[in-house]
N, C-alpha and C positions, 0 to 999 in steps of 0.2 A: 504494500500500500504506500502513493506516494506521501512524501511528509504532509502535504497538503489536505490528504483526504485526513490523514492522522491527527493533525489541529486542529480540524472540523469535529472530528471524533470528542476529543479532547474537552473543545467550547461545551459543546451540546453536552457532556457528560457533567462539567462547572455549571450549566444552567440549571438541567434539572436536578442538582443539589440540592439548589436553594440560591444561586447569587442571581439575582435578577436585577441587579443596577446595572443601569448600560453603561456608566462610566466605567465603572471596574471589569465590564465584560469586554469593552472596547480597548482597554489598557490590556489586558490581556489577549484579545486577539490579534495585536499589533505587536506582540513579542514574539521570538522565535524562540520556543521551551529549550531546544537542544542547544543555542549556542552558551546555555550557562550550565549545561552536564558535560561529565568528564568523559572522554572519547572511548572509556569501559564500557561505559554504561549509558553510552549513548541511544542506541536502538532503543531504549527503554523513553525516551524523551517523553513524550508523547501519553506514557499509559498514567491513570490518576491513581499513581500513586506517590509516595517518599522515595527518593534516591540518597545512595552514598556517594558523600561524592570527597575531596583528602579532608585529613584531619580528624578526622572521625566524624564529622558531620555532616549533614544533609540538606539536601534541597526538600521542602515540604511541596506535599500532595496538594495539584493544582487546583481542589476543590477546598481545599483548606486554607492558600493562598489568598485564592476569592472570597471568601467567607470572611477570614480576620480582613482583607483591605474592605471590604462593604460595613463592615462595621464600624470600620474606627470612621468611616463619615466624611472624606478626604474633601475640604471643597480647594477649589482655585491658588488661593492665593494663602495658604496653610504653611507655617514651615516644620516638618515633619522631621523626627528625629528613630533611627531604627538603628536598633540594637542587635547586633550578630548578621553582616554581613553576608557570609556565606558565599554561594554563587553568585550572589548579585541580582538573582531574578525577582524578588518581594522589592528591592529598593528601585529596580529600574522601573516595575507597574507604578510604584507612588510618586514617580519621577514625571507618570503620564498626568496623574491627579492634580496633583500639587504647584509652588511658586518654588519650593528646593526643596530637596532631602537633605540631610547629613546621617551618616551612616558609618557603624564605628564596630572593626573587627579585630580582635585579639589575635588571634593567627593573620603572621605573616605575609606567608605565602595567598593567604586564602585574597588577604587585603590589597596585595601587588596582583593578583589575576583577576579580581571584581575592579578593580582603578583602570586595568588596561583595557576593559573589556567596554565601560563605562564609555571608552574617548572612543573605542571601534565602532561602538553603536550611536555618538553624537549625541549624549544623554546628559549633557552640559550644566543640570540643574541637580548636581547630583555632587554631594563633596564628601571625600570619602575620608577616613581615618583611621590610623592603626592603633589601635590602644584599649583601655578597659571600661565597658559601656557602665559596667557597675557604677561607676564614676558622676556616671549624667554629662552634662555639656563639657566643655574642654576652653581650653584660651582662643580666644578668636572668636568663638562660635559663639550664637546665639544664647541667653544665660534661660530661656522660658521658650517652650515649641506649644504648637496648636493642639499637635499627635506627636503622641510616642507607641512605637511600636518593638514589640521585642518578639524575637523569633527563637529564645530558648526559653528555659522553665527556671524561674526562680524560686529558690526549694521548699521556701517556707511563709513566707511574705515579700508583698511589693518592695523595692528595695526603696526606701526616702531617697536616695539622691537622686533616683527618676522620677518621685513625686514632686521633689522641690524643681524639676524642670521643666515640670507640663503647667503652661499656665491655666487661670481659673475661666473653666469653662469648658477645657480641653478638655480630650480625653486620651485613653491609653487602652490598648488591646495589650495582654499580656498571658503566658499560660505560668500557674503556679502549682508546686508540688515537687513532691520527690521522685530524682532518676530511675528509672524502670516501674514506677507505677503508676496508677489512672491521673493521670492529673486534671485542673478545673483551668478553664479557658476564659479569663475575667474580660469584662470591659468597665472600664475604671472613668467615671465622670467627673471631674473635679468641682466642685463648687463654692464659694466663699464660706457655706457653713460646713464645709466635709468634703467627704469621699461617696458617689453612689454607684456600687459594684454590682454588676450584674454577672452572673455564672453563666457562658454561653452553651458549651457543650464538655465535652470529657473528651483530652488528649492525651497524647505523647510526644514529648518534644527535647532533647539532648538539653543539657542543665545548663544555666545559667552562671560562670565564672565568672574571676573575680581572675584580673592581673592578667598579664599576656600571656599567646601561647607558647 
């Protein structure tokens, strides 16, 4: 099958998920899944699931991709802050969303082939960073984002220095729990008198560190 009918495949299997927002399904049909898997596991682009791809971590299931970016609400002019790199394929969709990303990876190597991959595909609104997302914002960057997004599992609670980076209003998609078991899938509202957490679904998602790779 060519790749073509295969992201046809693909969309329509993300729709009837559940992600019915046209911006998130248009941002996603405007990306090419395989050029952010590793040439292993490439044939694999295509099917909805999780990939491995170095480091021990993964590229997340395209229906799951679309789910957390539908939810966290992305409008226009957002400055969007994602945690855990990876392949690069969750940062380049909210690339399509939003006014910037910044986006900040603890492995290396992972962080030098999502940067390069970033200027292949002209995705300009996109500023990448090696370092520890634990952390929240960095020098230079933005001190308060619209969204925060994070794409590993924090083991036991929200971490503060991502809350103290999501301004009031924003919100934050995040999965919390411990490595290898069910974990809760939050979406996190910030408001002037709190926090309004809503439990989306039960995951699985590589844990959330602390310090580089």
């Amino acid at each position: 099958m060519a790749i073509e009918e295969l992201h046809r495949k693909m969309m329509s299997e993300v729709y009837e998920g559940g992600v019915r927002d046209t911006r998130v399904l248009g941002a996603m049909n405007g990306l090419e899944r395989h050029r952010f898997v590793p040439s292993r596991v490439r044939h694999l682009s295509y099917e909805n699931s999780a990939l491995e791809i170095d480091e021990g971590q993964s590229i997340s299931q395209p229906l799951m991709v679309g789910l957390m970016t539908q939810e966290l609400e992305v409008e226009d002019e957002n400055l969007v802050f994602e945690v855990g790199t990876g392949s690069g394929y969750q940062a380049a969709i909210l690339s399509k969303l939003c006014r910037r990303v910044y986006t900040v990876e603890r492995h290396k190597d992972l962080y030098t082939d999502a940067d390069k991959l970033f200027l292949e595909l002209g995705l300009s609104n996109i500023v990448t960073l090696y370092g520890d997302g634990m952390e929240g914002s960095w020098h230079g960057g933005p001190e308060v984002f619209d969204r925060i997004m994070v794409t590993a599992s924090a083991q036991d609670e929200i971490p503060p220095k991502l809350l103290s980076c999501l301004k009031e209003g924003g919100l934050m998609v995040i999965p919390v729990g411990e490595e290898g078991e069910v974990q809760s899938l939050l979406k996190v509202r910030k408001g002037k008198d709190g926090l309004d957490v809503e439990t989306l679904a039960d995951v699985r998602f590589v844990p959330l560190l602390s310090g580089k790779g």
